[in-house]
C-alpha positions as protocol buffer text, in pm:
chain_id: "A"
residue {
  index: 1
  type: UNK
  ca { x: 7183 y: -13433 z: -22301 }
}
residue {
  index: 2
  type: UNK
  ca { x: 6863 y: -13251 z: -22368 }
}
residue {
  index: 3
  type: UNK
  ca { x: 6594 y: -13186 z: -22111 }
}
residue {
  index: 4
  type: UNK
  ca { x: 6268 y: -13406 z: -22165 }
}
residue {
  index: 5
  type: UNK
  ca { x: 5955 y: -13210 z: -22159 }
}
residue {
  index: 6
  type: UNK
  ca { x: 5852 y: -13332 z: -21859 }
}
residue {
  index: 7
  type: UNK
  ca { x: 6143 y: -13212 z: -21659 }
}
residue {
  index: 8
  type: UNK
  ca { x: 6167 y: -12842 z: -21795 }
}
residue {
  index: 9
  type: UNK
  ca { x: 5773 y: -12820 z: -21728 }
}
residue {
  index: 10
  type: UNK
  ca { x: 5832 y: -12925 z: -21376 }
}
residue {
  index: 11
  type: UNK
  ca { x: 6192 y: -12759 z: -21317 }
}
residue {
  index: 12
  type: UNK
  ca { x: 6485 y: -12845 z: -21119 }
}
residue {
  index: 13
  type: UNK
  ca { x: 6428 y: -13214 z: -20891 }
}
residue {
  index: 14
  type: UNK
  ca { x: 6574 y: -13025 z: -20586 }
}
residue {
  index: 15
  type: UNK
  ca { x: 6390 y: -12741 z: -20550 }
}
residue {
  index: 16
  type: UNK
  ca { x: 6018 y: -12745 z: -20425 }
}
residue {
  index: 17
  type: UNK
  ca { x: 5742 y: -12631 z: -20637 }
}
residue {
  index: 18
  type: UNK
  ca { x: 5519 y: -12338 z: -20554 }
}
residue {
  index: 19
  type: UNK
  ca { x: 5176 y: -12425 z: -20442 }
}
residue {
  index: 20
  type: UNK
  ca { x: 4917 y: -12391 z: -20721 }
}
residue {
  index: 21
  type: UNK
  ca { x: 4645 y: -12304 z: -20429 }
}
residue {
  index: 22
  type: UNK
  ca { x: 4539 y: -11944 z: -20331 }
}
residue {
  index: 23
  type: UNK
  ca { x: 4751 y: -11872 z: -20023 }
}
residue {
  index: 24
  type: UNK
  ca { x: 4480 y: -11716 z: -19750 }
}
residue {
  index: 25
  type: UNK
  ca { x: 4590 y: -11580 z: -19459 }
}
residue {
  index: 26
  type: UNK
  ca { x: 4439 y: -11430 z: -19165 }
}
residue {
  index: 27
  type: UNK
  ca { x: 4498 y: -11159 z: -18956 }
}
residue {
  index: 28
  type: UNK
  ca { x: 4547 y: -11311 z: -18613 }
}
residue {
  index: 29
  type: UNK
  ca { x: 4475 y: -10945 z: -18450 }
}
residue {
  index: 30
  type: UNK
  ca { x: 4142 y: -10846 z: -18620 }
}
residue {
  index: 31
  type: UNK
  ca { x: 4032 y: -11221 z: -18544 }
}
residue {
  index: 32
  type: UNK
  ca { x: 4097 y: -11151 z: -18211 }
}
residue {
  index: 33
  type: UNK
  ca { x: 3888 y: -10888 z: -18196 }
}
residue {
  index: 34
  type: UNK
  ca { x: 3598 y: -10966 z: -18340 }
}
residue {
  index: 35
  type: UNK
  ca { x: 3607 y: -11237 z: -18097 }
}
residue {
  index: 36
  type: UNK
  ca { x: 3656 y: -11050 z: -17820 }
}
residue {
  index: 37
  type: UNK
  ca { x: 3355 y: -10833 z: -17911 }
}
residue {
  index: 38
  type: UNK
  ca { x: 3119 y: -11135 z: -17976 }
}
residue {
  index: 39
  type: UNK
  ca { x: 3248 y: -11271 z: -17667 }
}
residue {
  index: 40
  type: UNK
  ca { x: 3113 y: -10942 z: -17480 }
}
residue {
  index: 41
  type: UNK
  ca { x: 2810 y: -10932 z: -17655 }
}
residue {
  index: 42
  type: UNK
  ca { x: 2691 y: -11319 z: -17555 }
}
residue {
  index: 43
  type: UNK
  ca { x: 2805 y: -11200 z: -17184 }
}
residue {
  index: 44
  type: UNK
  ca { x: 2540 y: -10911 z: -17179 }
}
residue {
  index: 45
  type: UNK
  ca { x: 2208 y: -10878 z: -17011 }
}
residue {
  index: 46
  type: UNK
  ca { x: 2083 y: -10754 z: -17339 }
}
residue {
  index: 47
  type: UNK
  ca { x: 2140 y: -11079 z: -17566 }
}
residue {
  index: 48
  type: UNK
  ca { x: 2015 y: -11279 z: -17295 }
}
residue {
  index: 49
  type: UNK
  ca { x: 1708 y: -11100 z: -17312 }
}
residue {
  index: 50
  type: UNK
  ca { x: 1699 y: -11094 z: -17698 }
}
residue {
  index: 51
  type: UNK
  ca { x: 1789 y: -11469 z: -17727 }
}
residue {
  index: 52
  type: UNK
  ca { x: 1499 y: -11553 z: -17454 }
}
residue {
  index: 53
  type: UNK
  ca { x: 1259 y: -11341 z: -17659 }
}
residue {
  index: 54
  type: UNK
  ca { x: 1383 y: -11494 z: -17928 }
}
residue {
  index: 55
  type: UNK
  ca { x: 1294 y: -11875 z: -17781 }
}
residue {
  index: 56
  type: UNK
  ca { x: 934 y: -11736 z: -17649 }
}
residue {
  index: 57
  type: UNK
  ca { x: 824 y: -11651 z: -17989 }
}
residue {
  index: 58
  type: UNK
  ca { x: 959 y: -11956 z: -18196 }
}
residue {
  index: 59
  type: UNK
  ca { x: 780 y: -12233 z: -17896 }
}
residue {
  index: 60
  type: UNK
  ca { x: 465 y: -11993 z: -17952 }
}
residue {
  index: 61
  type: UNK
  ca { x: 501 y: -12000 z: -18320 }
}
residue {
  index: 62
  type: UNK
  ca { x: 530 y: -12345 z: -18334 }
}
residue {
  index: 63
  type: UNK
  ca { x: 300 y: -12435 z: -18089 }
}
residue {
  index: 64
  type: UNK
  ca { x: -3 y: -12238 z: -18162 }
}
residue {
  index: 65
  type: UNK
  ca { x: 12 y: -12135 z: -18540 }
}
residue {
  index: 66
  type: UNK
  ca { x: -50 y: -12437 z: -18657 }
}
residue {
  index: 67
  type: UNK
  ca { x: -39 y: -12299 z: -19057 }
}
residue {
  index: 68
  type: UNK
  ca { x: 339 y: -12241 z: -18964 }
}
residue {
  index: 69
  type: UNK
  ca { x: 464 y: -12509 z: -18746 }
}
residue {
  index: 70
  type: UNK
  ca { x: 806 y: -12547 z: -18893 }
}
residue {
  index: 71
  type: UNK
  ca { x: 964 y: -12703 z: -18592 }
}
residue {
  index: 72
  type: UNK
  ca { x: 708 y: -12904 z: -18386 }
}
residue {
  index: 73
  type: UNK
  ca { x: 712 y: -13008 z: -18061 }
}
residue {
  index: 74
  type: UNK
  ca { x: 1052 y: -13162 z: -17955 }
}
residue {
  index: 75
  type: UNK
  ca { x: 1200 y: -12849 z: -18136 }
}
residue {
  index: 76
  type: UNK
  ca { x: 1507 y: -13042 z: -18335 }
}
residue {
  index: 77
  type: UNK
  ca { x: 1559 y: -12706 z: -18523 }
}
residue {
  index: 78
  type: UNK
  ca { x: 1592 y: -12462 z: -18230 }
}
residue {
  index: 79
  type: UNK
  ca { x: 1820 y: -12730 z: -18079 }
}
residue {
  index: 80
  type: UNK
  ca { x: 2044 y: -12751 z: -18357 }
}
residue {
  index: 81
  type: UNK
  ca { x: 2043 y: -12368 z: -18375 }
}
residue {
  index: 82
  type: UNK
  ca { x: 2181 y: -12385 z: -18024 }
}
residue {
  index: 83
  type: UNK
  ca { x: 2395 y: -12627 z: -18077 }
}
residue {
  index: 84
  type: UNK
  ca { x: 2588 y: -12448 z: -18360 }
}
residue {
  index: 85
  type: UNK
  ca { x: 2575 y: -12083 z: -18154 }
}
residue {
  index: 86
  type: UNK
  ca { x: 2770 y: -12308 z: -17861 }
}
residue {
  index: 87
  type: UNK
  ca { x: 2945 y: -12414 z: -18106 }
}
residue {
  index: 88
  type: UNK
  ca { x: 3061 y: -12079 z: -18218 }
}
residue {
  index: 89
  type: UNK
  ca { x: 3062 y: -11889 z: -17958 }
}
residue {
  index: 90
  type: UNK
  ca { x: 3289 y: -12150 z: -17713 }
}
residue {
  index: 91
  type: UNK
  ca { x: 3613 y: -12132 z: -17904 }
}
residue {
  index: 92
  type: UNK
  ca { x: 3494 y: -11761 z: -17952 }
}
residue {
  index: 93
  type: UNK
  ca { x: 3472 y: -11690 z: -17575 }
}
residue {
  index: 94
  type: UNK
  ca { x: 3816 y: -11908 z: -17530 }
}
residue {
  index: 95
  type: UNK
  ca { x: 3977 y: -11723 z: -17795 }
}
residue {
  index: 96
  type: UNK
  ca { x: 3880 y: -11366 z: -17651 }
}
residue {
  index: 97
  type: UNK
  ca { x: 4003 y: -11500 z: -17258 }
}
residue {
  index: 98
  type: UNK
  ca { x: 4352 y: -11591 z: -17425 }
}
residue {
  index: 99
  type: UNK
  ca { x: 4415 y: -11287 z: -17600 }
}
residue {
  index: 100
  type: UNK
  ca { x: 4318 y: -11084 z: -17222 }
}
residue {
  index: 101
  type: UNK
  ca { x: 4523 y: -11332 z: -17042 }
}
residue {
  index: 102
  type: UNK
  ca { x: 4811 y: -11226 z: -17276 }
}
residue {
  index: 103
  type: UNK
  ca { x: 4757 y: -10876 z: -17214 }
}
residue {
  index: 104
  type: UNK
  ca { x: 4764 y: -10939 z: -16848 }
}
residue {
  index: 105
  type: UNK
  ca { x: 5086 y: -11125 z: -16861 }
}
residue {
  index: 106
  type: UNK
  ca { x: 5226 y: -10827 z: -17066 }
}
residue {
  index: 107
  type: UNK
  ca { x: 5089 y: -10573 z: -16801 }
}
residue {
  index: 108
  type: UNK
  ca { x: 5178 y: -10812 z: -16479 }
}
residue {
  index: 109
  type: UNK
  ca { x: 5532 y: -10787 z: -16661 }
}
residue {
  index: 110
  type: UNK
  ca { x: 5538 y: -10434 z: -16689 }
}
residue {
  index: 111
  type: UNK
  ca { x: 5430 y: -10372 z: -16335 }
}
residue {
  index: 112
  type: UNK
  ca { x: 5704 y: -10626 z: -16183 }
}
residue {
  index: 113
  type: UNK
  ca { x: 5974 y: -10476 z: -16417 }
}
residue {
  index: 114
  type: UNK
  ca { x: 5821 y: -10054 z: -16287 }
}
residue {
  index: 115
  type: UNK
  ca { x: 5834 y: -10248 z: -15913 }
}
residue {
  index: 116
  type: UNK
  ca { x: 6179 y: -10355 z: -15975 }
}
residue {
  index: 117
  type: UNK
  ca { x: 6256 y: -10000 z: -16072 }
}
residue {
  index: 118
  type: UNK
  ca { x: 6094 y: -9871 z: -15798 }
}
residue {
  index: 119
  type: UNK
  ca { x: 6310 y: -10063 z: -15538 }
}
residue {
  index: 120
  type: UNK
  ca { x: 6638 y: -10018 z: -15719 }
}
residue {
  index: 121
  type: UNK
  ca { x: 6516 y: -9615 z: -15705 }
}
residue {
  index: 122
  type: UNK
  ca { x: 6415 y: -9620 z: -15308 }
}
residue {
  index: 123
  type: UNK
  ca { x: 6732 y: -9854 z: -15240 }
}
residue {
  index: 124
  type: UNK
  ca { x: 6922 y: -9550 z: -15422 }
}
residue {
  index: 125
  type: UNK
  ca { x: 6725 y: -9275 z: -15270 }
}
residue {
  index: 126
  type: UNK
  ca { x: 6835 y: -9466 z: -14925 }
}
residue {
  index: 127
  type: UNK
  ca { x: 7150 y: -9473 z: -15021 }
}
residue {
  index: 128
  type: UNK
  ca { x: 7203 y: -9114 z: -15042 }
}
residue {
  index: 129
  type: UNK
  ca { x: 6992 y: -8975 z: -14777 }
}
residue {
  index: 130
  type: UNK
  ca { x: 7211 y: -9187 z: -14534 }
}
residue {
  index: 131
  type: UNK
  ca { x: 7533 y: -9053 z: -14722 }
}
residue {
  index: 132
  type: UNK
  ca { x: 7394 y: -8688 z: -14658 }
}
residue {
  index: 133
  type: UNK
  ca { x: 7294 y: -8775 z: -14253 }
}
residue {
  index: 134
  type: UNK
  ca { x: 7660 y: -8886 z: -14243 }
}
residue {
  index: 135
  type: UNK
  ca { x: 7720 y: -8521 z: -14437 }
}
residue {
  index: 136
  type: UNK
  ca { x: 7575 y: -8351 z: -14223 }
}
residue {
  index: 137
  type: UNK
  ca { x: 7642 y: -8500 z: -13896 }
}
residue {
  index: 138
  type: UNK
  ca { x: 8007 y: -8335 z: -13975 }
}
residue {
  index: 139
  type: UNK
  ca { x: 7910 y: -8024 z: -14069 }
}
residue {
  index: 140
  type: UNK
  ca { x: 7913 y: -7783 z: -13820 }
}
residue {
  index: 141
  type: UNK
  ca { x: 7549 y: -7623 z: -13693 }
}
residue {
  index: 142
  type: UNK
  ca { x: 7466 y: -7303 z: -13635 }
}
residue {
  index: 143
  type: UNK
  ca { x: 7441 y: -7332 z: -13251 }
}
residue {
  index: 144
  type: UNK
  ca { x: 7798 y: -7488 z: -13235 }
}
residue {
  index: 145
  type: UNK
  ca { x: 7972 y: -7188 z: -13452 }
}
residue {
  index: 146
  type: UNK
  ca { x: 7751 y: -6935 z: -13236 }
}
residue {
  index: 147
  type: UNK
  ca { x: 7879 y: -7129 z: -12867 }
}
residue {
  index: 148
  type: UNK
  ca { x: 8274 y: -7091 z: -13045 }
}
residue {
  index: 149
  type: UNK
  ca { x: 8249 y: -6740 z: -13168 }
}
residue {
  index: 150
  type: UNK
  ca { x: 8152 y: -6641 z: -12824 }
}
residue {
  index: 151
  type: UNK
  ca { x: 8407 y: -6879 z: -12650 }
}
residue {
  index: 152
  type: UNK
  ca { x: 8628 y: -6686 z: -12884 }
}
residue {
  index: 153
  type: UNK
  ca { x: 8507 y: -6347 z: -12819 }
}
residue {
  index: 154
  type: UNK
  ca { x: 8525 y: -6431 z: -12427 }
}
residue {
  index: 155
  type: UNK
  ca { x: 8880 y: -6552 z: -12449 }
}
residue {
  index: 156
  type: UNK
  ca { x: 8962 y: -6261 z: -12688 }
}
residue {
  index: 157
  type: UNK
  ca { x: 8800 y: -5957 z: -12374 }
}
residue {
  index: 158
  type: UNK
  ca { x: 9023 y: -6216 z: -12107 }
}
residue {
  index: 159
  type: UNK
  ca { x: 9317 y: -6161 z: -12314 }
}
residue {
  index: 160
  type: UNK
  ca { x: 9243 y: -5790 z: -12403 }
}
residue {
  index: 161
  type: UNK
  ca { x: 9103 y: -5677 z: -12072 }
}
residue {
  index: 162
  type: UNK
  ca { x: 9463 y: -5633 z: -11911 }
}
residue {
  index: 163
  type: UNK
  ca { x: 9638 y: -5439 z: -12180 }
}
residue {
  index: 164
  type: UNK
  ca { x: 9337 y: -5236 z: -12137 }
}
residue {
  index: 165
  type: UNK
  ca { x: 9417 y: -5124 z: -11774 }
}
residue {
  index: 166
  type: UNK
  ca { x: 9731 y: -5088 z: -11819 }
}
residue {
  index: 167
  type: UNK
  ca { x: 9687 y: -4871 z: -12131 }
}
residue {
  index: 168
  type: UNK
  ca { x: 9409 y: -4658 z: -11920 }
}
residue {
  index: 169
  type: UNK
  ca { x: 9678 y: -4503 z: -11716 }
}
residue {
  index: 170
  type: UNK
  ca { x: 9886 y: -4399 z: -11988 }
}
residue {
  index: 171
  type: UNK
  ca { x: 9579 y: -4235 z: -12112 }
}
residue {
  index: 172
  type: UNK
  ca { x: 9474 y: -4084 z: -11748 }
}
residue {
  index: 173
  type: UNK
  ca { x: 9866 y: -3899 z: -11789 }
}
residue {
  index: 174
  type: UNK
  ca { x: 9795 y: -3716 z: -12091 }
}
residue {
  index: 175
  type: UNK
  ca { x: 9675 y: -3373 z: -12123 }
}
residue {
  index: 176
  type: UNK
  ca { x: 9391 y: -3295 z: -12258 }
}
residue {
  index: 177
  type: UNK
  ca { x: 9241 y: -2946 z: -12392 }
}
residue {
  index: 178
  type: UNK
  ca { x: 9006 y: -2735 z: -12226 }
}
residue {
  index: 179
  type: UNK
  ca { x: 8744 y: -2629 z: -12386 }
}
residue {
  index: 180
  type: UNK
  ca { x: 8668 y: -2303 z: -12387 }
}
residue {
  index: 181
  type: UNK
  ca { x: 8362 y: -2133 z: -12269 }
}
């Protein structure tokens, strides 16, 4: 059986086809931070000032120039103008206090997992300084060696002191030269 022309133009029933329409894709980070810099520059002293200079001079233009009143008195324009910035610049704000509340969950992480680390360390460090008390609570000091060395040095003149006398008068018996002179 022969394919119709429809079917090999379209190909195989079970498979989907490809979308004819230009893929566009955007990158999520460099959104971000545009955002985030718009977001700083509409929270600055200095675009508050611009923006209320800005307001001054269009109610004065289209107040008292009367040659180029393009937005008279209830100001529909301006409002709309408004309207549109708000609506900009609120899901631009939003989007720039998302992405820092994700970096502050990342870096509350990171400082409960260093705290963690921190603890296990000092728990350690505890550890081993009481291991090394108990060390050195059974090592002997040097006052204790000096108070046995002379115990033993004592018990050493007790023990040598007799032999001593007795081996004086030997030495009292024995002749010794004269010296000439």
């Amino acid at each position: 059986m022969s394919p119709r022309v429809d079917d090999a133009g379209r190909g195989r029933l079970d498979t989907p086809r490809t979308s004819r329409r230009p893929q566009f894709s955007v990158d999520a980070e460099a959104v971000g931070k545009f955002s985030e810099g718009i977001a700083r520059f509409l929270g600055t002293g200095r675009y508050l000032l611009w923006q209320s200079v800005f307001v001054v001079v269009w109610i004065l233009l289209n107040l008292f120039a009367v040659g180029l009143q393009w937005d008279p008195y209830p100001f529909i324009l301006l409002n709309l103008a408004f309207s549109t910035q708000a609506a900009y610049a609120a899901p631009l704000i939003l989007l720039a206090q998302n992405r820092q509340e994700n970096r502050d969950r990342v870096s509350l992480e990171e400082d409960r997992r260093r705290a963690e680390q921190t603890k296990a360390d000092t728990e350690y460090l505890a550890r081993e300084l009481a291991a090394l008390r108990l060390a050195v609570g059974e090592v002997a000091t040097r006052d204790y060696l000096r108070r046995e060395l002379d115990e033993l040095h004592e018990k050493i003149d007790t023990l040598a002191a007799p032999k001593k006398s007795s081996s004086d008068k030997s030495d009292s018996g024995e002749r010794r030269p004269k010296k000439s002179g």
